[in-house]
N, C-alpha and C positions, 0 to 999 in steps of 0.2 A: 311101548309100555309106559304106562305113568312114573314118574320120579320119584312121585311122595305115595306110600302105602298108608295105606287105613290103620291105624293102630289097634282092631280087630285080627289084622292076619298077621301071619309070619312071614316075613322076607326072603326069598331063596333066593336072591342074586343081590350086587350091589350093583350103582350105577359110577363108573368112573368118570371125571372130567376133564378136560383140559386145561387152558387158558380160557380163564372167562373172560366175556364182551372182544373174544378175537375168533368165535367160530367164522367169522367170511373170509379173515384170510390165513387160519391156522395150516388150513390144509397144504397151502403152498408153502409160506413163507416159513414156516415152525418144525415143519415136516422135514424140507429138504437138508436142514441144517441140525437136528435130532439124529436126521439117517449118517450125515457127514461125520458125526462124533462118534456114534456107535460102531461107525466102520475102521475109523483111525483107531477108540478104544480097544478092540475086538484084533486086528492087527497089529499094533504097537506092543499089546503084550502078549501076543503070540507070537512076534520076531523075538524078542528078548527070550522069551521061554523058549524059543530053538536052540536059540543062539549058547543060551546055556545051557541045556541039555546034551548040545553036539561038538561043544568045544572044555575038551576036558582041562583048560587052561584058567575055565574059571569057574571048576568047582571048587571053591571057596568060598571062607562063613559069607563075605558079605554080600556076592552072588547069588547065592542057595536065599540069604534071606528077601534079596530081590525076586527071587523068584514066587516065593511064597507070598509077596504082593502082587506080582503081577498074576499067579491065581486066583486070588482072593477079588482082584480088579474084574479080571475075564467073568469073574462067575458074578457080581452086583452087575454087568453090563445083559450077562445072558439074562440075568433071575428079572430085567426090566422091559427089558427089549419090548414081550409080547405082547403087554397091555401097552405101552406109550406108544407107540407103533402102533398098535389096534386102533388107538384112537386117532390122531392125525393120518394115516393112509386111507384106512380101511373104514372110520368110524363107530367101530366097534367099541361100544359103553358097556357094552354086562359082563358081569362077570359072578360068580358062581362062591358060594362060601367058602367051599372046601377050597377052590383056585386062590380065592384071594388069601387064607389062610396058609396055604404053604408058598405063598408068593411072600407073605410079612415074614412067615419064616427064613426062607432062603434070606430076605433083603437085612432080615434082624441079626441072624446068626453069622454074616457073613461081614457084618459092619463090627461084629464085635470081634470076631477072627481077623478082620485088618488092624483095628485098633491093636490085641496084642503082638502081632507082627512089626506095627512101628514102636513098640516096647521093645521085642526084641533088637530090632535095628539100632534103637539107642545104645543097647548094652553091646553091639557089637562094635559100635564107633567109640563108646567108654573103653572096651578090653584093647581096640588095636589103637587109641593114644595113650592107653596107662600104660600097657605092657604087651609093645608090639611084638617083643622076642617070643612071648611064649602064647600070640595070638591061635594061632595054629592049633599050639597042642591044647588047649583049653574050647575051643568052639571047631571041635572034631567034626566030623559030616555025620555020626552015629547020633553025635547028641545035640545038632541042628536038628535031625529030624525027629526026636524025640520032644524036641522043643515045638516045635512045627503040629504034631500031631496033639499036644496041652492045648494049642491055643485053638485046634478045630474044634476038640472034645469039649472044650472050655465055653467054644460060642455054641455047641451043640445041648448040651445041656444047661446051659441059663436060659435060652432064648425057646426051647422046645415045648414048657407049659406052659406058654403067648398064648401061641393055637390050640391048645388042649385047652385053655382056660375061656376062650373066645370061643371054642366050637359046643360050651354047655350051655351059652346064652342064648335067648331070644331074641329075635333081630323084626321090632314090629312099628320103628319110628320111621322117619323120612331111611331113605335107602340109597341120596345121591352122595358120596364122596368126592371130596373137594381136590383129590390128587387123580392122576395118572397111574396108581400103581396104589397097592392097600400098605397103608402106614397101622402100627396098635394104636397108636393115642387118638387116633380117627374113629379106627374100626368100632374098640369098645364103646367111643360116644354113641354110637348106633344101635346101642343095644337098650333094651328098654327091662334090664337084668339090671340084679345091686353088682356094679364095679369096685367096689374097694379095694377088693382084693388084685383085683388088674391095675389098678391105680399106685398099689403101694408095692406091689412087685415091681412093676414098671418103673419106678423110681429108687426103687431100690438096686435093681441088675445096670441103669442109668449110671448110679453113684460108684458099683462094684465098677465095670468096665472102663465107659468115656472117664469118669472122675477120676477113678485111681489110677489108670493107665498114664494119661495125660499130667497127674501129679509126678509117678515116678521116671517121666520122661524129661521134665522136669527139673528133677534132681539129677537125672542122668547128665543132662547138659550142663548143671551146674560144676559136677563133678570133673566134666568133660573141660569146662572152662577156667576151674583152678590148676588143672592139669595146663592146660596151652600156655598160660599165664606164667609158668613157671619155667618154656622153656627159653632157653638166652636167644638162638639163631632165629632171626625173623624170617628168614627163608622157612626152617623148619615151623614155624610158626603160623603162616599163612597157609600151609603145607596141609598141617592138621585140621586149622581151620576149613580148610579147602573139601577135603574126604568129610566135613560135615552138611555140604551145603543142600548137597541133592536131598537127603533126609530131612533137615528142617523145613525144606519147601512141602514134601509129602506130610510132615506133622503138621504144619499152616490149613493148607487145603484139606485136609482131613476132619481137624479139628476145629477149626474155624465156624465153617456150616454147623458142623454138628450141634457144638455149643450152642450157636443163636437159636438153630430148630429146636431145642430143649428147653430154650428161657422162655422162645414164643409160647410152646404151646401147652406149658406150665403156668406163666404168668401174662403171654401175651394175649389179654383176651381183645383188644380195641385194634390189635394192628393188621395190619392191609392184607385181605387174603391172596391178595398178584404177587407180597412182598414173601409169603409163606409159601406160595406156589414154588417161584423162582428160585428162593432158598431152597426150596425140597429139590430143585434140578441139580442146581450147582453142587451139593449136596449129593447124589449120586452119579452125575454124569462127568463130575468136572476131574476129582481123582483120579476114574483110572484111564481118563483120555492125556491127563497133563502126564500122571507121572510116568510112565516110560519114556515120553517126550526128554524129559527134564533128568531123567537118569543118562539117557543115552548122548545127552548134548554135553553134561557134567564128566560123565566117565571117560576120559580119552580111549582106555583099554578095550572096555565095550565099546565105542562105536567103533572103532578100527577093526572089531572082530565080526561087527554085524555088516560093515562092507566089506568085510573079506569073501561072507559068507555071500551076500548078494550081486 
């Protein structure tokens, strides 16, 4: 099938890409090392999600909200899996509007459902160094999961007229996509429809979500860190700091990528597309294969529980 369509017809599929100027040795070299992450992501946070599931020692808030990352993780690894793979294994480039549409969905709605999950993680490590005595009864397991289900319904309705607003467009320009997988800020370039309106939403749910999220994480730490500062025992001290660590590594890798991907492709109109490629991987592959890594090396309690269980 040709790459670039006649600006006469309408587009029924998109073309995905890989790594440009590496098709002779993507196959091998890109593949084998894609499937390695997907496999460590995919069981890393399915050990942890047993693990607390079956060890009723650690349903607690900060557990429960580890959990709700490492679902949040499992499902950006599943919602990617079939096109990146399609294309290094199997070589499979098309892909169909309505697929790539509830694939931006899943990948949209589910980065914004992580993002408020490390919101709430902050407020859990704020509530157990403000006031550890009454951590407990104030982050109950009733009102984790009420918390838990805001922050799906939360990514489910900002991120759900993406697709509803891309599927009334006409798709009649070039038809190759420069990712592995359908990104909005992509997709809508492709559309030869007035985008304003996808332009200014998109920047707008941008600013609600990563922006604010990441401001009030933020202050949480700030809050978190006049709190440590104030207390005398450097034992205790190092202590508190300590129950923060594994979280500020998932707020890093999280937010980090994100950020750049947003400057780029707002303002970065001159920079490298290998440099946007790459950012777009690390970007969804690198969270949720680091962070159960990173929890379970950090946690003494969890890993002692996850080799009990093995």
């Amino acid at each position: 099938m040709s790459a670039v369509n006649d600006t006469k017809f309408e587009s029924k599929v998109f073309l995905l890409t890989g790594i440009p100027g590496q098709e002779d040795v993507q196959n091998l070299w890109i593949s084998l090392p894609l499937c390695l992450m997907y496999v460590i992501s995919i069981l890393g946070n399915s050990v942890i999600l047993f693990v607390i599931k079956t060890d009723l020692s650690l349903h607690e808030p900060m557990y429960m909200f580890l959990s709700m990352l490492g679902v949040t993780d499992l499902g950006l690894s599943i919602a990617t899996i079939p096109t990146i793979l399609g294309i290094y294994l199997f070589n499979s480039r098309e892909i169909s509007l309505d697929a790539c549409f509830t694939q931006l969905f899943f990948i949209q709605s589910l980065h914004c459902t992580e993002s408020s999950v490390l919101l709430l993680m902050a407020f859990d490590r704020f509530i157990a160094i403000r006031d550890p005595l009454r951590y407990t009864s104030i982050l109950t397991l009733p009102r984790i999961a009420k918390m838990g289900l805001v922050c799906v319904l939360r990514g489910v309705a900002l991120m759900l007229p993406l697709p509803l607003l891309l599927k009334r467009f006409r798709y009649c320009r070039v038809n190759v996509l420069s990712h592995s997988y359908c990104m909005h800020q992509e997709v809508m370039k492709m559309s030869c429809s007035d985008i304003r309106v996808n332009n200014i939403y998109g920047l707008f749910i941008t600013v609600l979500t990563v922006g604010f999220d990441s401001l009030l994480i933020f202050l949480s730490y700030v809050m978190i860190l006049k709190t440590v500062l104030s207390i005398a025992s450097q034992k205790e001290f190092l202590r508190a700091l300590n129950t923060c660590v594994s979280h500020f590594c998932a707020v890093l890798l999280f937010y980090t990528p994100e950020f750049s991907l947003t400057l780029i492709h707002r303002f970065g109109k001159g920079s490298s597309p290998l440099f946007q490629i790459v950012l777009g991987y690390i970007n969804l592959l690198v969270p949720p294969l680091i962070n159960p890594i990173v929890y379970s090396v950090k946690s003494k309690y969890l890993r002692s529980r996850i080799i009990r269980v093995f």
